[in-house]
Backbone bond lengths (Angstrom), bond angles and torsions (degrees), N, CA, C in turn:
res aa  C-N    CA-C-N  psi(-1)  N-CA   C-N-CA  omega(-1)  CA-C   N-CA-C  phi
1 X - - - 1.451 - - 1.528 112.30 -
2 X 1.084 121.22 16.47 1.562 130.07 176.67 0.876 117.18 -90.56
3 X 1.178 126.52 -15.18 1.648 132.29 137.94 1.595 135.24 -32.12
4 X 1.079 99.29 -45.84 1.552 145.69 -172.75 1.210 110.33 -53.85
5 X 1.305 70.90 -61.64 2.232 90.50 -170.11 1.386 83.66 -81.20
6 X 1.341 134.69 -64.72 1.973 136.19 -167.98 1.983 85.70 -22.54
7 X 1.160 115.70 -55.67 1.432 125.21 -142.97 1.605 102.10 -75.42
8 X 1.667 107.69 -27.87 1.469 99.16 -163.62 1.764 83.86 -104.32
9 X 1.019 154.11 -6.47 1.490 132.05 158.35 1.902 105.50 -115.61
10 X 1.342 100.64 60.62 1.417 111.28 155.28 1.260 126.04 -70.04
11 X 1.357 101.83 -43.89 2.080 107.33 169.06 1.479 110.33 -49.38
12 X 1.151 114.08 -57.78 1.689 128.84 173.84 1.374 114.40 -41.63
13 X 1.470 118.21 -58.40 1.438 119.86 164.13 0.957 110.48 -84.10
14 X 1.707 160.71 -25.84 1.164 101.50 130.45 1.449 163.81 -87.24
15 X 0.946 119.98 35.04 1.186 137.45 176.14 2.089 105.45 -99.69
16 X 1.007 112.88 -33.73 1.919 118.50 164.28 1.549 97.71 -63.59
17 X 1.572 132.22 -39.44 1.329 125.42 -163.26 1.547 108.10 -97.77
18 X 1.357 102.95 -20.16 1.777 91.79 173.54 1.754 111.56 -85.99
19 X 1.659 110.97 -17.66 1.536 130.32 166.17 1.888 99.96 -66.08
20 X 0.598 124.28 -31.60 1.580 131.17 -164.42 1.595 114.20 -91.59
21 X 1.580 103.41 -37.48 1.496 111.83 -171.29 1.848 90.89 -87.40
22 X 1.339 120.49 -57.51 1.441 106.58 163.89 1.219 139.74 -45.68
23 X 1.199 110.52 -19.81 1.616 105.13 171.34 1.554 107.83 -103.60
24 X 1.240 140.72 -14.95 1.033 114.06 144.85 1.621 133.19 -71.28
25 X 1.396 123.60 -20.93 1.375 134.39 162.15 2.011 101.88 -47.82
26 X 1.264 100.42 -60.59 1.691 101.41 178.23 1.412 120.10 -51.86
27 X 1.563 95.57 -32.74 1.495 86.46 -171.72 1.479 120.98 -80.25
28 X 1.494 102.20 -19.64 1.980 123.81 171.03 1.660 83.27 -64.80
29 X 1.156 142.86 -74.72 1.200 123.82 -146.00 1.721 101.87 -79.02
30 X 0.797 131.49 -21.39 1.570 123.53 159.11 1.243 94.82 -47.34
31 X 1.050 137.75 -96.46 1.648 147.35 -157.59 1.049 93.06 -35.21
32 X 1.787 135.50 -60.07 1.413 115.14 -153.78 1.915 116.67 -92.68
33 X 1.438 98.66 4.17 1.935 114.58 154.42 1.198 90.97 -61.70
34 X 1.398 128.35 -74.22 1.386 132.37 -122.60 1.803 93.27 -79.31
35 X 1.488 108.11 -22.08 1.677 87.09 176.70 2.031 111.68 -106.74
36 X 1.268 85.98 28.59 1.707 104.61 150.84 1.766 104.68 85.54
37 X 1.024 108.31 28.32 1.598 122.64 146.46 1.246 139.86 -66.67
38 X 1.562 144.85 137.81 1.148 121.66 178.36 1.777 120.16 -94.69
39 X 1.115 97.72 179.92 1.658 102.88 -152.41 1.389 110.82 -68.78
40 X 1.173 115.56 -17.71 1.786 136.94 176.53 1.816 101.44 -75.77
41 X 1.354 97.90 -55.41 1.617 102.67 -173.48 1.546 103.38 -73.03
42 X 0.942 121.77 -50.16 1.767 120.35 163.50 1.273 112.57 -30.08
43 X 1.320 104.91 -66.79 1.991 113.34 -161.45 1.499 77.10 -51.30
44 X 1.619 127.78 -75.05 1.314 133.34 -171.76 1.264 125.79 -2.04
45 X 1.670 108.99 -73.25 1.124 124.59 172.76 1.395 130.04 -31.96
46 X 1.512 106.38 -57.84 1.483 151.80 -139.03 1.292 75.01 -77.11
47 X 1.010 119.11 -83.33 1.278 140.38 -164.19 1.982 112.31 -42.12
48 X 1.247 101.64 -40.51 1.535 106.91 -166.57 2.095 92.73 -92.19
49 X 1.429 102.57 -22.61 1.548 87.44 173.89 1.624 109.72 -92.36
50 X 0.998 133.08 2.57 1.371 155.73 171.43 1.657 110.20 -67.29
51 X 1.563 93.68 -56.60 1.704 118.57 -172.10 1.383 100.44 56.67
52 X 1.480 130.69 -179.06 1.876 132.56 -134.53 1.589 83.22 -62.56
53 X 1.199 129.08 140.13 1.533 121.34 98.16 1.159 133.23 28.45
54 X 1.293 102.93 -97.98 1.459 115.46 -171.47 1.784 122.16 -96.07
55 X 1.066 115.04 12.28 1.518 118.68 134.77 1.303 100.45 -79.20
56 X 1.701 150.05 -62.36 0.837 122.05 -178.31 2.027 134.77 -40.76
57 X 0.587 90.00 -24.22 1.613 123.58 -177.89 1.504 96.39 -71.74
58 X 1.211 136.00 -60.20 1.505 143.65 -134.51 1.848 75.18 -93.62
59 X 1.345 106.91 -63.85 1.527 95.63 -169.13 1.484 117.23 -42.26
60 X 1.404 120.66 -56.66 1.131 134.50 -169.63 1.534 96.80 -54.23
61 X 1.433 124.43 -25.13 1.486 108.28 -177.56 1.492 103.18 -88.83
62 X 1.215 127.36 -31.32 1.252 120.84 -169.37 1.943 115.95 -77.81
63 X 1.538 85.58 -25.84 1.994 94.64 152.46 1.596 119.63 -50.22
64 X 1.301 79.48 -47.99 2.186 90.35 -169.31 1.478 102.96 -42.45
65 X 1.605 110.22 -66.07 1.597 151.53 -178.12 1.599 109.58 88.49
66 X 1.508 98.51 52.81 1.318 120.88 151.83 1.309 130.33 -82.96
67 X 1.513 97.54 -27.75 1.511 85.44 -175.65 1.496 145.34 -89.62
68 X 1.745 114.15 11.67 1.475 120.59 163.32 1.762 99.65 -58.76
69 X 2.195 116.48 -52.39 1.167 95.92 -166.20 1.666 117.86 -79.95
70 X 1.220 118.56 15.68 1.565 134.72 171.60 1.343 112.15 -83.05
71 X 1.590 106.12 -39.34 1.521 115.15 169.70 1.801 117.55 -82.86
72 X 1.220 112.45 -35.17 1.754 112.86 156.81 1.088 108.39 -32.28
73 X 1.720 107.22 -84.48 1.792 115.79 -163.11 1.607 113.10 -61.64
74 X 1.459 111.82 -17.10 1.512 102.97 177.38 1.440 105.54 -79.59
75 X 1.410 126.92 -40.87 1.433 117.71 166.43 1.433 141.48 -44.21
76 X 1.543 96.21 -32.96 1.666 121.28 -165.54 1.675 92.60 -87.66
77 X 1.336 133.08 -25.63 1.333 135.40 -179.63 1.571 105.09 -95.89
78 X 1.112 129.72 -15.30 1.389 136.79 -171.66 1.429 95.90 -79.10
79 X 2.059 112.05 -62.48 1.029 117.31 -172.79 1.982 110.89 -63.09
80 X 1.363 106.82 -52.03 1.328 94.76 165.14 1.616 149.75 -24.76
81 X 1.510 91.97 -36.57 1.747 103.93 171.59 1.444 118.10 -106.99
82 X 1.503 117.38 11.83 1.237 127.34 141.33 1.015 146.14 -56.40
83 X 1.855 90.60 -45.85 1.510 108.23 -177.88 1.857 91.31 -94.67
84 X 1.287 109.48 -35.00 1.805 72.78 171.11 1.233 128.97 -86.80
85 X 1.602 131.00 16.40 1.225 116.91 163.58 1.507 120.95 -78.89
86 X 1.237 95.42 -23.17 1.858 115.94 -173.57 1.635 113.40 -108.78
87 X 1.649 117.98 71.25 1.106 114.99 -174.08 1.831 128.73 -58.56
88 X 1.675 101.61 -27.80 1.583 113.41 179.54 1.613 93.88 -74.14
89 X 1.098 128.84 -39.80 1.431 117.01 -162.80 1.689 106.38 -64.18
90 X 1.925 106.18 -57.16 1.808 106.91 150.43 1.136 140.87 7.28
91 X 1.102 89.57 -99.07 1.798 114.01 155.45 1.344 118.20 -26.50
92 X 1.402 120.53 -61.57 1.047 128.02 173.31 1.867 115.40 -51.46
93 X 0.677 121.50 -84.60 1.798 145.73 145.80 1.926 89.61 17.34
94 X 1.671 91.50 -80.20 1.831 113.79 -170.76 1.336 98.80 -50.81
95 X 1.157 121.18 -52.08 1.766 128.31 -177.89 1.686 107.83 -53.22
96 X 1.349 114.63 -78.52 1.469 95.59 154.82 1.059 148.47 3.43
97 X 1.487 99.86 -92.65 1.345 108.45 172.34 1.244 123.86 -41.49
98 X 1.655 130.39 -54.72 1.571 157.70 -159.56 1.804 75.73 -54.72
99 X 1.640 120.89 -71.39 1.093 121.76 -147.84 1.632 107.29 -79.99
100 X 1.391 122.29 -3.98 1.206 102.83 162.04 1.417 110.06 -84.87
101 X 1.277 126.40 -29.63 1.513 121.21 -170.10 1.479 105.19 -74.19
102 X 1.223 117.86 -42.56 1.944 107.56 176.07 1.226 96.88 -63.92
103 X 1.249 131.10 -23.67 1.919 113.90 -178.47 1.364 104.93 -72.91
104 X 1.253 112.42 -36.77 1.599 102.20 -157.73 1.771 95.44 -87.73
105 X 1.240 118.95 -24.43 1.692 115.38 -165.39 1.900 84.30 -86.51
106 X 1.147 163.04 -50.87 1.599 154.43 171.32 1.610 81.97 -43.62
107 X 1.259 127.59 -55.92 1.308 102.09 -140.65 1.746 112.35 -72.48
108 X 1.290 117.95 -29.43 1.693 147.55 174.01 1.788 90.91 -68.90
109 X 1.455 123.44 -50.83 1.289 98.58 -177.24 1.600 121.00 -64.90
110 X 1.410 118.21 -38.57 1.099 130.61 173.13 1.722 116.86 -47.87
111 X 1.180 97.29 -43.64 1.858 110.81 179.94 1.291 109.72 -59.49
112 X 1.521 104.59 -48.53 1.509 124.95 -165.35 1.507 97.87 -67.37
113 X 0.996 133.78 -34.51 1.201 135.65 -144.20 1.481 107.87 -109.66
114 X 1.342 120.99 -13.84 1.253 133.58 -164.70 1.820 116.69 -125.85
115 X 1.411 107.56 -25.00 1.290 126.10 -174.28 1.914 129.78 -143.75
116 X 1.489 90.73 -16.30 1.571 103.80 -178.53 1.591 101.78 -94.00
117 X 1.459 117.64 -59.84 1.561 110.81 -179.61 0.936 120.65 -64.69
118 X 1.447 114.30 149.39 1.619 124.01 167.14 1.706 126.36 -65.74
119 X 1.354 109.76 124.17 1.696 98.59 -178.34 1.337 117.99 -47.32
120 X 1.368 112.41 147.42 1.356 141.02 -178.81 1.965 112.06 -68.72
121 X 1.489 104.28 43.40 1.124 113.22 -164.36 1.295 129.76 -140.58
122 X 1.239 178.29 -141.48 1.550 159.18 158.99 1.530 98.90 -116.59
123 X 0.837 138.52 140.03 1.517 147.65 172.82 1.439 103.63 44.79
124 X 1.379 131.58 76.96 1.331 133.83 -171.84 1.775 98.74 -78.14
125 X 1.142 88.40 -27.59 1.992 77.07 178.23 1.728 120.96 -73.15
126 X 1.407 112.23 -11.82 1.112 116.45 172.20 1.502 111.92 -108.53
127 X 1.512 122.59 27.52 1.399 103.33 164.09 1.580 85.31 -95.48
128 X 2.048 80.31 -179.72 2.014 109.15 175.41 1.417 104.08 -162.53
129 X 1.592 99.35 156.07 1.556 105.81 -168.73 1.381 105.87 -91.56
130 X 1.141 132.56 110.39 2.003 132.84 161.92 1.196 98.32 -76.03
131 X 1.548 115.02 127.31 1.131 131.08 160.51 1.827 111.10 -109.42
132 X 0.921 113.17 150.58 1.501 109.59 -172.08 1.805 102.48 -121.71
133 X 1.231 108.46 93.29 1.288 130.31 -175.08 1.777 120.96 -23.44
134 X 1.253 96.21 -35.27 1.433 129.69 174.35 1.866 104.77 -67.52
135 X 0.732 103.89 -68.25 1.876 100.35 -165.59 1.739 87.35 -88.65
136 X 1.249 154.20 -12.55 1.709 146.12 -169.52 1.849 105.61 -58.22
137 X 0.671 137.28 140.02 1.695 147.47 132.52 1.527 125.69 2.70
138 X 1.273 122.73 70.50 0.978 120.51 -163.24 1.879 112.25 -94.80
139 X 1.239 108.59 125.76 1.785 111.98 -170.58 1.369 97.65 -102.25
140 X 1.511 131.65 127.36 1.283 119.03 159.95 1.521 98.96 -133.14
């Protein structure tokens, strides 16, 4: 469950890792003042020996191993404002669904009811059907 918690103070970490990635960025451009660069060409540098940001960032999340459930809830909110921009499509969707689940719950009651329960009878494994050859259904 340390995941869990990783997931519910993500703001916190990130906000320590964007504090962390800046001060080492500052501290490259300190170094590259101090060997008589200017502060534009420093940040510059810093920055290009650094390379993005935010791949740096992405790794550090995929260290955590937050980010499948970062990628869940971003999906589940993605899909959410899909379906509310497009209310007929919705509707449609909810309708669906409703009608596969009453199909499938008739269809389990019917099963259940016909083949899953046990007969309403005392030792159902020892009854048997006598048919009397004489009065049976005859097809010719």
């Amino acid at each position: 469950m340390r995941w869990w918690r990783r997931f519910l103070k993500r703001r916190r970490l990130e906000r320590d890792l964007d504090a962390e990635l800046r001060f080492h960025v500052e501290q490259q451009v300190a170094d590259l003042t101090r060997t008589g660069l200017t502060e534009s060409e420093a940040r510059r540098r810093a920055r290009l020996t650094f390379g993005g940001l935010e791949q740096i960032k992405d790794a550090c999340r995929d260290v955590r191993g937050t980010g499948w459930l970062e990628s869940v809830f971003q999906d589940i909110r993605y899909a959410l404002r899909g379906l509310h921009s497009t209310p007929v499509v919705s509707a449609a969707v909810v309708m669906s669904l409703a009608l596969g689940i009453g199909a499938n719950s008739a269809v389990y009651t019917v099963v259940h009811a016909a083949l899953l329960r046990a007969l309403p009878v005392s030792n159902p494994d020892r009854r048997a059907a006598q048919i009397d050859p004489a009065t049976a259904l005859r097809f010719e």
